[in-house]
BAGUFI-280730 format. One record per residue (C-alpha): x, y, z; residue in three letters. Coordinates in steps of 0.2 Angstrom, whole numbers, plus 5000, padded with zeros to 4 digits. Layout:
<rs>
XYZALA ...
</rs>
This chain:
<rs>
487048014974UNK 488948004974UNK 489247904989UNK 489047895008UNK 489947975023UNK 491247855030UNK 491947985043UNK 491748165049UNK 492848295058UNK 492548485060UNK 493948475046UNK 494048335036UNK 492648225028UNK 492848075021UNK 491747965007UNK 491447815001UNK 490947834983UNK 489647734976UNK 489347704959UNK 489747584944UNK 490947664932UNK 491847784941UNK 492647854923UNK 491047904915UNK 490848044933UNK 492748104931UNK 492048274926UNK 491148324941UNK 492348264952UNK 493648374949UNK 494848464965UNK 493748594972UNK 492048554965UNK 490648584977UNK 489648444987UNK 487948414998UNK 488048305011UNK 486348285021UNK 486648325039UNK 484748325045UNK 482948315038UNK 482948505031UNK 484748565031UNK 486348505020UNK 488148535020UNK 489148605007UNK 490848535007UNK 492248574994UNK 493248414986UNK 494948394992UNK 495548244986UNK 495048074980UNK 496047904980UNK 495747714975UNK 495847594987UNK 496047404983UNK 494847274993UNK 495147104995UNK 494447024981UNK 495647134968UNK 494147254965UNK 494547464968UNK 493447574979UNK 493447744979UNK 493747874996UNK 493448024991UNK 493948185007UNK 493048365006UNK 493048515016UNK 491548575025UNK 491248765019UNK 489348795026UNK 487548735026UNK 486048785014UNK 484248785025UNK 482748865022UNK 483749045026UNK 484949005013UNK 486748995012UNK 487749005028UNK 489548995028UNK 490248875044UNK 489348765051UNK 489248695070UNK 488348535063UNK 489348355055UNK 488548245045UNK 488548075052UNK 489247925042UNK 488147835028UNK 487248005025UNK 487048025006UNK 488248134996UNK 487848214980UNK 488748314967UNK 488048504972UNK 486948554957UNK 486548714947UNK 484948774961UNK 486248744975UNK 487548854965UNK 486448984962UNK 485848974980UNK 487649004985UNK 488349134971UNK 486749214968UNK 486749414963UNK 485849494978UNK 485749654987UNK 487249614997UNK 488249524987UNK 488149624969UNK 490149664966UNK 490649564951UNK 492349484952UNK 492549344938UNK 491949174932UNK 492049024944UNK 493648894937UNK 492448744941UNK 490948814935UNK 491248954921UNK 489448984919UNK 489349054936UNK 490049234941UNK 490749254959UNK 489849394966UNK 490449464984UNK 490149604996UNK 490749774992UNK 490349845009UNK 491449705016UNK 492749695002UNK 493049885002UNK 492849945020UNK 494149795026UNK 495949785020UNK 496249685006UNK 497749585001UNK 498149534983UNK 499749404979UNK 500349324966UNK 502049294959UNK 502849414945UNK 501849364929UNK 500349264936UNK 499049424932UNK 499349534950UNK 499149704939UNK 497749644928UNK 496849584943UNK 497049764951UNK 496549854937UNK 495049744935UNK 494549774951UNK 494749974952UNK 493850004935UNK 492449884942UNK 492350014959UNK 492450174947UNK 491350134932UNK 492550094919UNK 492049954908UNK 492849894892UNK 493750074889UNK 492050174892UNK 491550284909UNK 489750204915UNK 489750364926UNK 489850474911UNK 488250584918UNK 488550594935UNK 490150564943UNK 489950454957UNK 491050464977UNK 492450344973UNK 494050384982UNK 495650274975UNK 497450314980UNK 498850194970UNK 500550224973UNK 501350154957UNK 503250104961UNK 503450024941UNK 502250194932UNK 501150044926UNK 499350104931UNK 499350264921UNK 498750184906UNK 497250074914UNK 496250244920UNK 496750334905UNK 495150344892UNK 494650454877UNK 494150644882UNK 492150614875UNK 492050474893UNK 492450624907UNK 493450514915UNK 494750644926UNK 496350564932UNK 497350624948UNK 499250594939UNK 500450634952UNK 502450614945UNK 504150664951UNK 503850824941UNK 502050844947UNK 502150814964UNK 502250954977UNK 502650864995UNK 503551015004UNK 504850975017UNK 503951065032UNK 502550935030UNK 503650785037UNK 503450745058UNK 505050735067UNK 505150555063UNK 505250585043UNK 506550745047UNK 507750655058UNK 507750515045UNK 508250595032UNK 509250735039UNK 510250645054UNK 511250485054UNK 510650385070UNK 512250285069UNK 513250425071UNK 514150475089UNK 513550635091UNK 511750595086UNK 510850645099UNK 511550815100UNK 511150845082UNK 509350795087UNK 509350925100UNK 509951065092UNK 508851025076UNK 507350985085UNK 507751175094UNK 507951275077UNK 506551195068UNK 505251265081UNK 505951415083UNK 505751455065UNK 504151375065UNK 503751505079UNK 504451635071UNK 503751615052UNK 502051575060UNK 501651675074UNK 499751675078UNK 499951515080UNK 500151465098UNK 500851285105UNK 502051255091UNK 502851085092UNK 503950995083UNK 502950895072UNK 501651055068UNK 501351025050UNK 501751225046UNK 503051305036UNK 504851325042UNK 506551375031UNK 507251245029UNK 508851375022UNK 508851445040UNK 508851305050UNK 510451275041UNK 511051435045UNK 510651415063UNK 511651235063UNK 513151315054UNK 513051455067UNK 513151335081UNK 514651245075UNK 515651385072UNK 515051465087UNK 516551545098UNK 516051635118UNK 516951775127UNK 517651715141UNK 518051895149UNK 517651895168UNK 517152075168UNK 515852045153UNK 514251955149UNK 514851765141UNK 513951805125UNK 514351755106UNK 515451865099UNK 515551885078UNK 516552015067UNK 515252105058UNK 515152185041UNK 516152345046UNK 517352225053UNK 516652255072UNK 516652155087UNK 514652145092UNK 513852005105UNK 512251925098UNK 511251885114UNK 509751825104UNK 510151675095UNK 508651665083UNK 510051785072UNK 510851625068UNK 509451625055UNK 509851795045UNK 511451715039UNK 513151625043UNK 514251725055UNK 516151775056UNK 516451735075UNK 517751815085UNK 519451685084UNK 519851575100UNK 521051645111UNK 521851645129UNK 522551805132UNK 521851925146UNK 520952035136UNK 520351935121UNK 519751765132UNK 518551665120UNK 518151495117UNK 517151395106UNK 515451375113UNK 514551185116UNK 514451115098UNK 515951225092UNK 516551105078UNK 515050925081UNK 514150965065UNK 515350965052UNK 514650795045UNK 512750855050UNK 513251035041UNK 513650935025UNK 512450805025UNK 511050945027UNK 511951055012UNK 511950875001UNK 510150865003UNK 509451025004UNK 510451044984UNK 510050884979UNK 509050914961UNK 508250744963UNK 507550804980UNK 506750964973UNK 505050904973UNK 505250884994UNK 506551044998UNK 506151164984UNK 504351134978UNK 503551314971UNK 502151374966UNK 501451404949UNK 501951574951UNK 503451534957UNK 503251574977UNK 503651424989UNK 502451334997UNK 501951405015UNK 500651365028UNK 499051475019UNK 499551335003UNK 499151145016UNK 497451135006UNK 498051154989UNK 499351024994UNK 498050925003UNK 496950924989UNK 498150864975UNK 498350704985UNK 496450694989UNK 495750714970UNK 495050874974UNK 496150974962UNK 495350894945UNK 493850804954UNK 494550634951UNK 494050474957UNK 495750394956UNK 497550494961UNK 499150384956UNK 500550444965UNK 501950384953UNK 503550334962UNK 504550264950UNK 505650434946UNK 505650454968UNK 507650414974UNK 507650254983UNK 508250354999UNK 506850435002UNK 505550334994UNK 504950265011UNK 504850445017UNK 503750495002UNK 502450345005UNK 502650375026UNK 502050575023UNK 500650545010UNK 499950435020UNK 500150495034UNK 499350655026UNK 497950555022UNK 497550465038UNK 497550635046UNK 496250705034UNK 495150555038UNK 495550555055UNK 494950755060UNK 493450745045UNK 492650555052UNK 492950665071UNK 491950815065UNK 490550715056UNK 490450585074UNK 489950775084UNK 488350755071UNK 488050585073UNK 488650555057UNK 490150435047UNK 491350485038UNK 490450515019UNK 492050515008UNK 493150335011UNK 494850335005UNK 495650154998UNK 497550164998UNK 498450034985UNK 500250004990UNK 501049934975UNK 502549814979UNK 501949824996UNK 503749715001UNK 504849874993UNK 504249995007UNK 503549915021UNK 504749765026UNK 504449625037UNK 506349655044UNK 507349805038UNK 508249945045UNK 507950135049UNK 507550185031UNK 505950095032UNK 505350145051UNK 504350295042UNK 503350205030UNK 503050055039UNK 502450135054UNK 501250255044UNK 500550105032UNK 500349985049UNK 499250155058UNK 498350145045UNK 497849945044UNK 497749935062UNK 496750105064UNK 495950155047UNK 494650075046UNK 493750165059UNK 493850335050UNK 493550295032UNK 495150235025UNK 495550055018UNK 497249985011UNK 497349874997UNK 499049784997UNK 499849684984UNK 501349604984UNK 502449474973UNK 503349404992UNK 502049415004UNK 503249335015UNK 504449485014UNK 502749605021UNK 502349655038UNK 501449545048UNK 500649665056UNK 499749715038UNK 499249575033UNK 498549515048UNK 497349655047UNK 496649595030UNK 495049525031UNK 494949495011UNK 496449415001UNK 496549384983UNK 497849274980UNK 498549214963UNK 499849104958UNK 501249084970UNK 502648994968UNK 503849044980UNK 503648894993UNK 504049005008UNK 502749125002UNK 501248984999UNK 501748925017UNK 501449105021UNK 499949145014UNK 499148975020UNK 499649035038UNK 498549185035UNK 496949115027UNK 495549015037UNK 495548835041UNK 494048795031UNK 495348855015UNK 497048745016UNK 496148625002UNK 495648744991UNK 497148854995UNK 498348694988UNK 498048754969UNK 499148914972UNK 500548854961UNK 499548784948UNK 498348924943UNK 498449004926UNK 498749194922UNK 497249274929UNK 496549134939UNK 496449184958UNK 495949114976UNK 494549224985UNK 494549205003UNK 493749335016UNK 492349415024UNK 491649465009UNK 491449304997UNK 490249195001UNK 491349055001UNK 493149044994UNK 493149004978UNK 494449004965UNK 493949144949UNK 494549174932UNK 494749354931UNK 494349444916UNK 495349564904UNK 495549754911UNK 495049864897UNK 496049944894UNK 497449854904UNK 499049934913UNK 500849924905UNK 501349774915UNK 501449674902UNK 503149564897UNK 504249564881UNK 504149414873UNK 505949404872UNK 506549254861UNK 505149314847UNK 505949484847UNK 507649414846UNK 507149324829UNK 506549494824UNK 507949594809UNK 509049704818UNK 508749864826UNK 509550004824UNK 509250134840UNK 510950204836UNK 510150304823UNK 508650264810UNK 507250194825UNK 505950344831UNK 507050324849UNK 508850304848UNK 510350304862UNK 510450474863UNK 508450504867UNK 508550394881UNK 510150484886UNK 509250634886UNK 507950564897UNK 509350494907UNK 510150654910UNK 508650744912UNK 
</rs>
C-alpha cells in the first residue's frame, strides 16, 4: 500500500501517500504509472498517475499528495474501461502490479493487434482491437521528425504480414485492402521486398497513373476548367455543362439518362470545339429567312448549321457581322464571352504535366473510353497485380490539381464500396473486401480553411469519414498540424495515435479531441521520444503511451544529418560523383 484516498471526483483523485522513505519508491511512481484503488469488497479501480507534489505540515516535516486519473475497474469480468463507481476517501491505494497488467493488456481474442512496448512498463506489449482500430477512422500526429512515417509503416506491415523484411503471407495471400496516397514518394520503399517473399505492390506515379478526364463530376470539371471568380462564370457553366452531355450522349448512345456527372467518356477535344464555335458564333438576321448560324464552308460557301452538335467536327469560319439589307447578321449570345475560358481550356487541355488526366492512352496507344472504367477501376483497387497495398504517389502531381486527383480517386473508391456493400445488403450479406485509405499530409489537401482549390478533395475525403464506414471503407489520417485538418475528419476518428507534438496550438487541438479520462496522460505530447506515441480510442483497452518499434524495412523519411555531412571532404556533383548537375537537370527537365 501507497497511501489512502483523500478526495474523489469523476475526474480527479487525490492521495495521501503513506510510507516512510518516499525516495526508495521513486521508480514506481513515475507520471502515467498505473494504480488500484479499492472501491468496494470485490471491485478496484484503476487510475493513471497525474501528478504528485510535497506538502509541508506544521511541524517542518513533508507529506506527500499524490492526484490520478480514473481510467476503469478490474472485477470478476475483468477489465472494464470507465467506471460509474468512486472510491471513498481512506480506501487503500496500491501500485498496480504485474497480474493487474496482464489483466488489462493481455493477448486475447479480441484484443490480438500488436502495436508496441508500453513506456512505463517495457515488458508489456500493448495489444488492441483490429476490428475497432481498423473498421473506425484513425488519426495519427506528430510533429516533422518525431517517428509519424515509421509509426505508419509499422502499423501497415503489421495488417499485411510483413515482418522484419519477410512476407508472413508468403503461401496464401490473405484480403488486405491499403490505399496510401504518398505526397513526399517515401512509402515505396517500406513495402518493397525481395522477389523469393511474393509480396506484389500496387505502385501508382505520375507516369503510371491513368485518371482520365471523363471520370471527374461536375464539381472537379468546373474546378479545373472555369474560374468561379470570373464575371461571366456562370455562363461558361451553362454552356460547358450543355457540351459535355451532349458529347456524352453522342459518344455513348445506349446509354439513356446521361447527366452531367455520368462517369462515361466524352472528348474533351470537342467540347473545345463546341466552346470556340459558340464564341465566334455570328446569326442571320434576314427577315425572310430562318435565324440560323451561318459559316463559310470549305468551297468558300454560305451554309446554315441548324444542328449545333456540328460545333464538335471542327472550329467554324462564320459568315462576318453586318448591317446591310441583304447580308443582316449578328453575333449570336456568347459571340466574343469565352476568350479567356477558350484559352484557359487550350492551356490545360496541352499541358504536358497534365497528360496523365487529359491525354492518358492505352498500352496500345488508344485513349481510354467507357468499355476501359474496370481496367481504370482496377489499378486503384489492387486488382491489376493482386496487391494488398496500392500507393498512389503524388509527389510528381502539379499542385493545381493535386486536390482534384485525391477528390476523384477517392471518390472512385467510395463509389465502388458504396454500389458492391449495396449489392451484397440484397443477400444479407456485408461488404467482404474493406478498403483503408491513408491521406498522407492530410493538412496539404483537406484544409480546415481554404479556398475553392481544395472544395473537391475536402468534400470527397469528409463523405468518406462521415459515410464510409458503413460500406467498408476507413480513413487513416496523418498529419504534422492537426490543427490545420478539417474538423469535420477528425471528429470522425474513433482511434488517434498521436506522437510528439510541439506545436502548442496543435497540443491544445488534439487534447480538445481526446476523451476526458486522457488530459493527464495526453500532457507528455511534447516530451516523447522518436517513436513513442499516445493510444487513445475505442480500440485500446486504455490509453497508454507505446514505444513503437522499427519498420523493416523502413520508408525514406529519414533526415540528413547535416552538420556531419558538412564535415564530410568536398563533393564534387559537378562532375566525378555517380549523380552530378546535369543528371538532376535531366530529371528536371524531364
Amino acid at each position: 500500500m501507497i497511501g489512502k484516498v483523500l478526495e474523489s471526483s469523476a475526474v480527479e483523485i487525490i492521495i495521501r501517500m503513506e510510507f516512510e522513505d518516499f525516495e526508495k519508491n521513486k521508480e514506481s511512481l513515475k507520471i502515467g504509472r498505473y494504480i488500484k484503488i479499492a472501491v468496494g469488497n470485490l471491485d478496484s479501480m484503476i487510475a493513471s498517475i497525474k501528478g504528485i507534489k510535497a506538502v509541508a505540515d506544521g511541524n517542518g516535516n513533508e507529506k506527500y499528495l499524490m492526484t490520478a486519473e480514473p481510467i476503469g475497474v478490474i472485477g470478476e469480468s475483468g477489465f472494464i474501461p470507465g467506471s460509474a463507481l468512486l472510491p471513498s476517501p481512506t480506501e487503500p491505494v496500491d501500485i498496480a502490479g504485474q497480474n493487474v497488467l496482464d489483466m488489462i493488456f493481455q493477448n486475447n481474442e479480441k484484443y490480438s493487434f500488436p502495436l508496441g512496448n508500453l513506456v512505463q512498463n517495457n515488458t508489456i506489449k500493448l495489444c488492441i482491437n483490429g476490428n475497432a482500430f481498423f473498421s473506425k477512422h484513425i488519426g495519427i500526429v506528430g510533429s516533422t521528425g518525431s517517428g509519424k512515417s515509421c509509426t505508419v509503416a509499422k502499423i501497415l506491415q503489421e495488417a499485411v504480414g510483413i515482418q522484419e523484411g519477410s512476407n508472413l503471407n508468403v503461401a496464401q495471400q490473405k484480403n488486405a485492402h491499403i490505399i496510401i496516397f504518398d505526397i513526399h514518394s517515401e512509402y515505396r520503399s517500406a513495402f518493397s521486398l525481395i522477389e523469393e517473399q511474393k509480396f506484389s505492390l500496387n505502385y501508382l506515379d505520375v507516369e503510371k497513373l491513368k485518371l482520365p478526364y471523363w471520370l471527374m463530376n461536375s464539381e472537379e470539371l468546373e474546378s479545373i476548367f472555369i474560374e468561379s471568380n470570373e464575371a461571366n462564370s456562370h455562363n461558361q457553366v451553362s454552356q460547358f455543362r450543355r457540351a459535355v452531355i451532349l458529347n456524352k450522349e453522342k459518344y455513348n448512345p445506349s446509354l439513356s439518362k446521361i447527366t452531367y456527372d455520368t462517369p462515361v467518356y466524352f472528348s474533351i477535344a470537342e467540347v473545345y470545339n463546341y466552346i470556340s464555335n459558340m464564341n465566334d458564333e455570328v446569326i442571320s438576321k434576314i427577315p425572310e429567312e430562318e435565324q440560323v448560324p451561318k459559316i463559310i464552308n470549305d468551297n468558300g460557301e454560305i451554309e446554315a448549321i441548324s444542328d449545333k452538335v456540328r460545333y464538335f467536327d471542327k472550329i467554324y469560319k462564320f459568315i462576318p457581322a453586318s448591317r446591310t439589307k441583304n447580308e443582316q447578321a449578328s453575333g449570336g449570345p456568347f459571340n466574343g464571352e469565352f476568350n479567356r475560358f477558350i484559352s484557359r481550356l487550350d492551356n490545360k487541355i496541352n499541358d504536358r504535366r497534365l497528360e496523365f488526366l487529359m491525354k492518358p492512352l492505352k498500352e496500345d496507344g488508344e485513349v481510354y473510353k467507357s468499355d476501359d472504367f474496370d481496367t481504370i477501376l482496377k489499378q486503384f483497387l489492387g486488382y491489376l497485380n493482386k496487391a494488398n497495398v496500392s500507393i498512389i504517389d503524388l509527389s510528381g502531381v502539379p499542385f493545381e490539381v493535386l486536390s482534384i486527383t485525391i477528390s476523384l480517386i477517392s471518390r472512385i473508391i467510395f463509389d465502388f464500396c458504396f454500389h458492391y456493400s449495396k449489392l451484397k445488403h440484397e443477400r444479407d450479406e456485408l461488404n467482404n473486401v474493406p478498403f483503408m485509405i491513408v491521406c498522407e499530409e492530410a493538412h496539404n489537401y483537406v484544409p480546415k480553411n481554404g479556398g475553392a482549390e481544395y472544395a473537391s478533395s475536402r468534400k470527397s475525403i469528409e463523405r468518406i469519414a462521415k459515410e464510409g464506414r458503413k460500406y467498408g471503407i476507413s480513413l487513416m489520417v496523418v498529419s504534422q498540424r492537426p490543427s490545420e485538418v478539417s474538423d469535420t475528419i477528425f471528429a470522425q476518428c474513433n482511434n488517434f495515435i498521436a506522437l510528439r507534438l510541439t506545436n502548442t496550438a496543435d497540443q491544445s487541438y488534439i487534447k480538445n479531441l481526446l476523451p476526458d479520462n486522457t488530459s493527464a496522460v495526453a500532457d507528455v505530447l511534447p516530451t516523447l521520444q522518436p517513436g513513442q506515441c499516445l493510444v487513445v480510442g475505442d480500440s485500446s483497452p486504455i490509453p497508454a503511451v507505446v514505444q513503437m518499434e522499427k519498420p523493416n524495412p523502413e520508408p525514406q523519411s529519414k533526415n540528413v544529418s547535416v552538420y556531419d555531412v558538412w564535415k564530410e571532404e568536398w563533393k564534387r556533383i559537378d562532375k566525378d560523383e555517380s549523380i552530378t548537375i546535369e543528371d538532376v537537370l535531366r530529371r528536371w527537365k524531364r
